[in-house]
C-alpha positions in Angstrom: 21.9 -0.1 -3.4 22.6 3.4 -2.4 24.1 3.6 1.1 22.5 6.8 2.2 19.1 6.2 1.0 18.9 2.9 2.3 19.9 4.1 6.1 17.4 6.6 5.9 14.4 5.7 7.8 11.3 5.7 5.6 7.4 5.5 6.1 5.6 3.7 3.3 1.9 4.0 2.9 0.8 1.8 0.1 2.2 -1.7 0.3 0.0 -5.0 0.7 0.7 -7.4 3.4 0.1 -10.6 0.7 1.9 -8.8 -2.0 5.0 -8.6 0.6 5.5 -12.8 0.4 8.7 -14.1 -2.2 8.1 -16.5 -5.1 10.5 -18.6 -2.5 7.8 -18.8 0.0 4.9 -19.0 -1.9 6.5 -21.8 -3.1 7.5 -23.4 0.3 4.4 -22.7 1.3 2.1 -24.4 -1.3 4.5 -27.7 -0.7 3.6 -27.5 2.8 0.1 -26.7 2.0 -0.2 -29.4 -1.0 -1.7 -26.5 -2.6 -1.5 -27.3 -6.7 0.1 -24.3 -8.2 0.0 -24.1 -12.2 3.7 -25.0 -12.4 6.1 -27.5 -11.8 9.2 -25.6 -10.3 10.2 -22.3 -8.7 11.8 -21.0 -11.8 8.3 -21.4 -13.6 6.8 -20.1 -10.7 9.1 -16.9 -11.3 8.2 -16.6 -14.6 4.2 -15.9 -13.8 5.6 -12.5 -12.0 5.8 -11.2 -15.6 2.4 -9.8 -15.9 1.0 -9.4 -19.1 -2.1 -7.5 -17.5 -3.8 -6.5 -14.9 -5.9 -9.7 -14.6 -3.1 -11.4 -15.0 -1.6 -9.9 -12.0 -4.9 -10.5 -10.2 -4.8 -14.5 -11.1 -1.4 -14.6 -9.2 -2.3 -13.1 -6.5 -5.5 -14.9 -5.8 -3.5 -18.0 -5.9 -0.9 -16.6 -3.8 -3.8 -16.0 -1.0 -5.3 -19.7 -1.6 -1.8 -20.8 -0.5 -1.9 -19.5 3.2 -3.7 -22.3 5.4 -1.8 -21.6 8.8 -1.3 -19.6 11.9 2.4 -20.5 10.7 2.1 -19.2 7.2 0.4 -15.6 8.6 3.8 -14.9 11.0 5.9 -15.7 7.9 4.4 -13.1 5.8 4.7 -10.6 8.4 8.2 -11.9 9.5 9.4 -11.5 6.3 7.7 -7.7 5.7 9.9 -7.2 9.7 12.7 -8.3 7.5 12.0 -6.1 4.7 11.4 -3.1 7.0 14.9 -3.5 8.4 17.0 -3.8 5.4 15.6 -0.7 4.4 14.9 1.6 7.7 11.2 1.7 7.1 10.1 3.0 10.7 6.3 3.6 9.5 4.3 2.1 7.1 0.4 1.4 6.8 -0.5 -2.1 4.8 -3.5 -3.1 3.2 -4.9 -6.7 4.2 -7.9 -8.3 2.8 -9.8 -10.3 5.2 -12.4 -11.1 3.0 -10.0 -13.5 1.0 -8.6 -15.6 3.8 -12.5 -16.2 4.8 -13.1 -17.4 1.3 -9.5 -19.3 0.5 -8.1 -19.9 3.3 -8.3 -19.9 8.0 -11.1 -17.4 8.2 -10.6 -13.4 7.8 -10.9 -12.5 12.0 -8.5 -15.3 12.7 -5.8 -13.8 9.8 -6.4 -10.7 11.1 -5.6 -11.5 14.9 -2.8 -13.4 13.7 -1.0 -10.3 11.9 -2.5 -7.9 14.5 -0.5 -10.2 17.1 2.4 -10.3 15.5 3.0 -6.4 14.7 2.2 -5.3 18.3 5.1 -7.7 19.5 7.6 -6.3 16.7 6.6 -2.6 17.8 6.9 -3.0 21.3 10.6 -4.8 20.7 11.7 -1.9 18.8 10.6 -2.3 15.7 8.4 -0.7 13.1 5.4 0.8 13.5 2.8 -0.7 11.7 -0.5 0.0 11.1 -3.5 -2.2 8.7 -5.8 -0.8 6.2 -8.3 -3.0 5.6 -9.7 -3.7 2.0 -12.9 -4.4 0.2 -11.8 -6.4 -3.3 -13.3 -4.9 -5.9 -13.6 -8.1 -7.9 -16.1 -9.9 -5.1 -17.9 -6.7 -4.3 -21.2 -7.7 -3.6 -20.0 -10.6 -1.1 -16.6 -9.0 0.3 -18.7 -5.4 0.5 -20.5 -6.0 3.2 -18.5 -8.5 4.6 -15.6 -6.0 5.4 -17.6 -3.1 6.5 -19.5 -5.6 8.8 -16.3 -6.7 10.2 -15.0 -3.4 11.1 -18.3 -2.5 12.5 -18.0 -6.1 15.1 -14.1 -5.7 15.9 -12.4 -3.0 17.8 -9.0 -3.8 16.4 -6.3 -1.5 18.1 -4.1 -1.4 14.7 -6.8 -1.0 11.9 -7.1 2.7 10.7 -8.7 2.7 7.7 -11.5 0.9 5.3 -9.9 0.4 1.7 -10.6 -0.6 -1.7 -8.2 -2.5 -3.8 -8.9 -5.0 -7.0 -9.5 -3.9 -10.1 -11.2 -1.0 -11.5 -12.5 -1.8 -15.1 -16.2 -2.7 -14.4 -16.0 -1.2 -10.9 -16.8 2.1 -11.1 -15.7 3.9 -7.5 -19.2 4.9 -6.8 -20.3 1.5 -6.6 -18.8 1.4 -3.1 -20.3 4.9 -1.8 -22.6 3.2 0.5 -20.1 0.5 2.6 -18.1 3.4 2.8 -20.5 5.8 4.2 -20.9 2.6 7.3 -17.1 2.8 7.6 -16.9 6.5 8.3 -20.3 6.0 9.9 -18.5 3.3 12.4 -15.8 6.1 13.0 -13.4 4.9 10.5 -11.4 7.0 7.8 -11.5 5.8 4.1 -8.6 5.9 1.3 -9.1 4.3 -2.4 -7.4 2.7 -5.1 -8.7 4.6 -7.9 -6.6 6.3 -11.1 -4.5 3.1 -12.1 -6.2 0.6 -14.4 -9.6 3.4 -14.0 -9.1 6.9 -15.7 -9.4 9.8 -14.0 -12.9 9.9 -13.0 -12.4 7.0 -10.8 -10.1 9.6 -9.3 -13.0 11.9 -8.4 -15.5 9.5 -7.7 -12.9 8.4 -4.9 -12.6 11.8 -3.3 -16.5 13.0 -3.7 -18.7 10.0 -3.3 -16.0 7.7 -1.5 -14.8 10.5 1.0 -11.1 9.2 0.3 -8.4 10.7 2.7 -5.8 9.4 0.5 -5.5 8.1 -3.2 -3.6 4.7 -3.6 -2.0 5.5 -7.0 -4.4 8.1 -8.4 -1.6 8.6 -11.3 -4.3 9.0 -14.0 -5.7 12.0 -12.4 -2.8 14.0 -14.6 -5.2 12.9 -17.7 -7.4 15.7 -16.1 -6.3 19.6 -14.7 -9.8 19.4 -12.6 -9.2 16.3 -10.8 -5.5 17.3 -10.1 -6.8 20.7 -8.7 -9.4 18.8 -6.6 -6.3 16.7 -5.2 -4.6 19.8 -4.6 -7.5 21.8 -3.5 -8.5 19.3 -0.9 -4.9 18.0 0.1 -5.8 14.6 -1.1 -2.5 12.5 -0.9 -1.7 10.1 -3.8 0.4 7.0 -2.5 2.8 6.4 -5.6 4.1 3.1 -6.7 6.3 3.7 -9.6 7.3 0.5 -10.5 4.0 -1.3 -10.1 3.1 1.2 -12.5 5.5 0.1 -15.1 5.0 -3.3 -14.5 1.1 -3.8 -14.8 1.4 -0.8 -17.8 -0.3 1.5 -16.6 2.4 3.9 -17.9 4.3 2.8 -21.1 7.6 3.4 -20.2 9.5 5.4 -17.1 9.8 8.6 -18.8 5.7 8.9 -19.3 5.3 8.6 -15.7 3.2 11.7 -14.5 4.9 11.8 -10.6 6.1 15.1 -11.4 3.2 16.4 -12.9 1.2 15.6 -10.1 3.9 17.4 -7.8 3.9 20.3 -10.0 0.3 20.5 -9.9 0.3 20.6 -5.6 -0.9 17.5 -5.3 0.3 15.8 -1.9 1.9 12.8 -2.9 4.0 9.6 -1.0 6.4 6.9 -2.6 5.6 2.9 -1.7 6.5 -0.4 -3.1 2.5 -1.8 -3.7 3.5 -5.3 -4.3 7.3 -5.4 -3.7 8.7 -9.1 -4.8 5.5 -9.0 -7.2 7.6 -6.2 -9.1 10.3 -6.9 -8.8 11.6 -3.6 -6.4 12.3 -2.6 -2.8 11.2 1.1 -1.1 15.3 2.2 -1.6 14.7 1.5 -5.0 12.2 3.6 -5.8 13.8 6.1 -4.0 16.4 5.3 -6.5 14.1 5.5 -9.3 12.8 9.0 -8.7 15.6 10.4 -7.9 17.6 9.3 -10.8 15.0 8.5 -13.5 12.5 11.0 -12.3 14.6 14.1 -11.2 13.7 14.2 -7.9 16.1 15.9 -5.3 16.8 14.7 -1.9 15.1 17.1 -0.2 12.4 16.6 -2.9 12.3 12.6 -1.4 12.5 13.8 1.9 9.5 16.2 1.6 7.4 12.4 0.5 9.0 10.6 2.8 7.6 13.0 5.4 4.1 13.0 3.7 3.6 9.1 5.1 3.9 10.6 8.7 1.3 13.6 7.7 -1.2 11.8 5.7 -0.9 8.8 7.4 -3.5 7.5 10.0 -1.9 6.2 12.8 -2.5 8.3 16.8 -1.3 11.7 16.5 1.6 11.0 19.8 2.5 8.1 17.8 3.1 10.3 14.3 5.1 13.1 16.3 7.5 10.9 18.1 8.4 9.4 14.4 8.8 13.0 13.1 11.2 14.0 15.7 13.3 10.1 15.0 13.2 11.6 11.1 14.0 14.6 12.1 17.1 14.0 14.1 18.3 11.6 10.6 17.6 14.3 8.3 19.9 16.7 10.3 22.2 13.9 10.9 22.2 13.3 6.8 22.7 17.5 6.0 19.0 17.0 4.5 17.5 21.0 4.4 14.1 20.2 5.7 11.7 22.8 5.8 9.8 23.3 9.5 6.4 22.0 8.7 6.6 18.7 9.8 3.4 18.8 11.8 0.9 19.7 9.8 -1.8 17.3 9.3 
């Protein structure tokens, strides 16, 4: 691990809250659980995290979500992302969490929610991260966890939830289909962002931004199959949230050299690094760092300039967002990083 890059502190944008748990504690905790997973040891259970496609990936996590049954299991996960965030100086980061899941599999979606909510208020008034929750729609139950989540949001007044999301796959779900839960979200005074442009082509890129009224992109890769959508990015300062390994392993691109990062950096498009589904793929937020700066070209002040992006494009209180860019600041002088001065826009 690079010394420098991991010291530096980081905001990530794009990461789920599920997706943070190890094979290890899945495993501890479908023991516990006596929840039957389709293998008999951990080494089997490692082998799964090879995913040979997107449903694939999908099966896994499902079963990872049937596994937590317990107030206990709920401040693991987030323990273990408090963990995460300090082996790697991640000082801001937004997660998606799916409610809708833990109704159907597992303690009831309010209760997982006040249990995480609970938990990342202590860890930021100790010192820690900043964390704030994004809360998604899966695409693959839409006509149950639709309404569902919006209705949820619409009940709670949540101090940490600053966003409605989508997440779940896109063949079969085209982005429009969600226009009108969306509209109740923005309605109920909340912003929206989108998984669209992974496994969905570019038009699920622009459905996102036009019908959707995304603030931000999770992935939107596939947009560089299309000049118009990447000007409409660019036009409209739509960030992408990046997840460059996740990419590679689900397929979306071929190999590492195909990956259209810079394209979509060429084009103007905003655009932030993240982890998506960390031990799921196998990678860490220094390492893909790593990755773009030594697979992708990408300069340091070129992963400074992203790094930067989660603080304006992300969603938390404006006081909150300043004080962070000052802490960044200070460590970007501190590292020789040339920063341009226009850390507070946005």
């Amino acid at each position: 691990m690079d010394e420098l890059l991991s010291r530096l502190p980081k905001t990530e944008l794009h990461v789920h809250l599920e997706g943070t748990i190890s094979p290890e504690t899945l495993w501890k905790m479908a023991e516990v659980n006596h929840v039957a997973l389709p293998v008999g040891s951990l080494a089997e259970l490692r082998r799964l995290y090879d995913f040979k496609s997107f449903d694939h990936f999908i099966e896994l996590w499902l079963l990872m979500c049937s596994c937590l049954r317990s107030d206990s299991d709920f401040d693991r996960m987030v323990d273990g992302y408090l963990a995460e965030c300090e082996r790697h100086a991640i000082r801001y980061a937004e997660l998606h969490f799916t409610p809708y899941n833990h109704e159907r599999l597992g303690i009831g979606g309010r209760r997982s929610l006040e249990i995480v909510t609970r938990r990342f208020e202590e860890a930021e008034r100790a010192g820690g991260p900043v964390a704030r929750l994004i809360v998604d729609i899966p695409s693959e139950a839409a006509d149950e966890s639709g309404p569902y989540t919006v209705r949820l949001l619409e009940e709670e007044a949540n101090p940490l939830v600053v966003a409605l999301g989508l997440g779940g796959p896109e063949a079969g779900f085209p982005r429009s289909r969600f226009a009108a839960w969306f509209a109740r979200a923005r309605q109920a005074g909340y912003p929206v962002v989108a998984h669209a442009g992974e496994t969905g082509g570019a038009s699920h890129v622009r459905e996102a931004v036009l019908e959707l009224g995304a603030r931000r992109i999770q992935h939107g890769v596939r947009a560089a199959e299309d000049p118009a959508v990447l000007a409409l990015l660019a036009e409209r300062s739509i960030c992408c949230d990046v997840a460059v390994t996740s990419n590679l392993r689900l397929k979306v691109v071929p190999e590492l050299s195909a990956h259209p990062l810079r394209r979509l950096l060429d084009a103007g498009v905003p655009v932030t690094l993240s982890t998506d589904d960390p031990p799921f793929f196998g990678t860490d937020l220094t390492g893909e760092w790593e990755l773009a700066r030594d697979r992708l070209g990408l300069s340091l002040a070129e992963l400074w300039e992203l790094n930067l992006n989660g603080l304006r494009y992300g969603l938390a209180e404006t006081g909150v967002r300043r004080r962070l860019f000052r802490e960044l600041e200070r460590s970007a002088t501190a590292a020789g990083i040339r920063v341009a001065r226009a850390t507070e826009e946005a």
